[in-house]
C-alpha positions as CSV (number, residue, x, y, z in Angstrom):
1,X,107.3,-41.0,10.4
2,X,105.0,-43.8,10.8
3,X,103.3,-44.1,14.4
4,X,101.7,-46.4,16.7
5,X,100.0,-46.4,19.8
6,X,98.9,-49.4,22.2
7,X,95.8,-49.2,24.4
8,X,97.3,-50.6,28.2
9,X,94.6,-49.8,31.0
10,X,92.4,-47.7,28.7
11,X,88.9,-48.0,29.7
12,X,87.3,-47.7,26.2
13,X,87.5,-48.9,22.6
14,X,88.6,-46.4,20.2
15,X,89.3,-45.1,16.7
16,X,92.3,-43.6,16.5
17,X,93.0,-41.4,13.6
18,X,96.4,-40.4,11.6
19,X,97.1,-37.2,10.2
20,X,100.0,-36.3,7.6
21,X,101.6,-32.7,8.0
22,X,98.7,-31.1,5.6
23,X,95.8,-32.7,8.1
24,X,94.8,-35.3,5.4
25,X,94.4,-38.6,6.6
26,X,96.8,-41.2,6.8
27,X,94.8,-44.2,8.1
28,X,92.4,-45.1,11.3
29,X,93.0,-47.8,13.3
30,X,89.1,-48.6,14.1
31,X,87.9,-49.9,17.4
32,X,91.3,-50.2,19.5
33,X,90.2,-51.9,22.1
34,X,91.2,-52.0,25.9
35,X,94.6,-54.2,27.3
36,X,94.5,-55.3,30.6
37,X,97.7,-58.0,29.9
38,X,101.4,-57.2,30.1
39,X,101.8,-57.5,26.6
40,X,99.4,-55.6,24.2
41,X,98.5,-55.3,20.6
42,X,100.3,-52.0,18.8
43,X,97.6,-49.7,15.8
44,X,100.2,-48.3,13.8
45,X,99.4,-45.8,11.2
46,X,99.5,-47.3,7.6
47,X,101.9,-44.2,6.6
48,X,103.9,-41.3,7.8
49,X,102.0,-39.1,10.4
50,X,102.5,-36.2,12.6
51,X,99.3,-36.0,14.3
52,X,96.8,-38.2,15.8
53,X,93.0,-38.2,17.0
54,X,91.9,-40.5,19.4
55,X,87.7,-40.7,19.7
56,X,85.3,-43.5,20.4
57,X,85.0,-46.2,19.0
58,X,82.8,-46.3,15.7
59,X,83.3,-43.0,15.4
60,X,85.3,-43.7,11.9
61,X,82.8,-45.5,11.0
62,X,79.7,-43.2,11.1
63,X,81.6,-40.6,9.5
64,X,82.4,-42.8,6.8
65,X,86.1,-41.0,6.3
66,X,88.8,-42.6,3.9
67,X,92.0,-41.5,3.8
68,X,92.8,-38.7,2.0
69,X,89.9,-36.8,4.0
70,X,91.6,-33.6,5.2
71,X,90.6,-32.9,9.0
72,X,89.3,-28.6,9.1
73,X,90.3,-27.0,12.2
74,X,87.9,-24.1,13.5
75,X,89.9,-22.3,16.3
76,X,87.7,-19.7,17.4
């Protein structure tokens, strides 16, 4: 299903990154920033996800992904 995180008391700004069940990407929510207020601002993803990448800010950018770009896993 679709998800969405909020960023209460995080220190940093960051991209956060949806993956579908095949590792391709969903969508990034780009520079998430910091909430220091009761109420914050929700990134959801733009479709159904399973996992999720959180890393800094502009990180999304300077990698120039799109979605569709599959994330490789090398577990050695």
């Amino acid at each position: 299903g679709k998800r969405s995180f909020w960023m209460k008391n995080t220190r940093i700004a960051l991209d956060i990154f949806y993956f579908d069940q095949n590792l391709a990407l969903v969508s990034v929510a780009e520079h998430a920033a910091p909430c220091r207020t009761a109420r914050c601002p929700s990134y959801p993803s733009e479709g159904p996800a399973k996992y999720v990448l959180e890393l800094n800010a502009g990180k999304a950018a300077e990698l120039n992904v799109k979605a569709g770009d599959v994330l490789e896993l090398h577990l050695d």
